[in-house]
C-alpha positions in Angstrom: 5.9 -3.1 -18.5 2.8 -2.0 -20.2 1.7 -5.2 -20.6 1.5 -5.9 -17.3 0.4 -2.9 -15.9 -3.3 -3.8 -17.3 -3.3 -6.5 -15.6 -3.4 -5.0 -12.1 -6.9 -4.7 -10.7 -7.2 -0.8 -8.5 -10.7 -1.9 -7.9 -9.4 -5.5 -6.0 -10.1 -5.4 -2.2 -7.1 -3.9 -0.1 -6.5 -2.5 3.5 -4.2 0.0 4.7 -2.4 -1.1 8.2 -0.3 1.1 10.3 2.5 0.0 12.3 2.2 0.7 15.9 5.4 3.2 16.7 8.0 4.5 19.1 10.3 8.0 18.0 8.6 7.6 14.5 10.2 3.9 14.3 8.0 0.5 13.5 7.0 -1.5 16.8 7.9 -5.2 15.5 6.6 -6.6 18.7 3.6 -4.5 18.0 0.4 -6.2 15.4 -0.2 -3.3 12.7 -4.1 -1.9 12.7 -6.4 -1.6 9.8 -7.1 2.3 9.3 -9.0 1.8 5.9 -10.6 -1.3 4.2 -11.4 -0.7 0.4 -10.3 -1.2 -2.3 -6.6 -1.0 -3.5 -6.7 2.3 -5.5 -8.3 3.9 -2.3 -6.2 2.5 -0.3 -3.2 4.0 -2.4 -4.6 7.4 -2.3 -5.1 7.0 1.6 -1.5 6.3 2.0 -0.5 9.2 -0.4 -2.3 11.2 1.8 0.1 10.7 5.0 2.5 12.7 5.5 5.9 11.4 4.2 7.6 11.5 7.0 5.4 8.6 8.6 4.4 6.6 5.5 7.4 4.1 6.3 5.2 2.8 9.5 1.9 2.1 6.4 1.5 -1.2 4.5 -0.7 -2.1 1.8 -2.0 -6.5 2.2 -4.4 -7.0 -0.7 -4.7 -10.7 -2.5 -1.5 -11.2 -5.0 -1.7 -9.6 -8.6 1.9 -11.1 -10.2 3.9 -9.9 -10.9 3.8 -5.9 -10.0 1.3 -6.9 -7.2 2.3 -9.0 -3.8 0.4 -9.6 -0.7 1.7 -7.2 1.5 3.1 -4.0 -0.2 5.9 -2.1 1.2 5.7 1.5 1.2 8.4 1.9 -1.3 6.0 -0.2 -3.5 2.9 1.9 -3.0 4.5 4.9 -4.5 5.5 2.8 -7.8 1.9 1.4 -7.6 0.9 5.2 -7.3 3.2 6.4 -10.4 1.5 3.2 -12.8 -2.2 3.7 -11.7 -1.2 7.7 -12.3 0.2 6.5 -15.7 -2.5 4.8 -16.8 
């Protein structure tokens, strides 16, 4: 995995979207909102930043880095993305 794991660009342009919600649940016939456009490292320590409870309803869409790195990154994906860039 090292290998890869210098291959993933923090500094790559990212946005953090939030799902619109009802009772702390996604709204799929909602569009998610952009609540921070940066870059994908800041956009990883924005989402750290909310609370866990409510991280489920956050996405990550930055350009595709295979084959740790997809278009749209699932929260379950930020938090390994967290662990690696806190690794490095």
């Amino acid at each position: 995995m090292n290998d890869h794991a210098h291959q993933v660009d923090f500094q790559a342009a990212a946005s953090l979207y939030k799902w619109p919600s009802l009772n702390n649940s996604r709204r799929e016939d909602r569009t998610p909102y952009m609540v921070v456009n940066g870059t994908l490292d800041q956009c990883i320590r924005d989402f750290m930043d909310k609370p866990e409870k409510t991280r489920h309803l956050y996405e990550i869409r930055t350009r595709s880095q295979p084959p740790l790195v997809t278009d749209v990154l699932s929260p379950e994906h930020v938090l390994e993305l967290s662990r690696l860039r806190e690794f490095l």
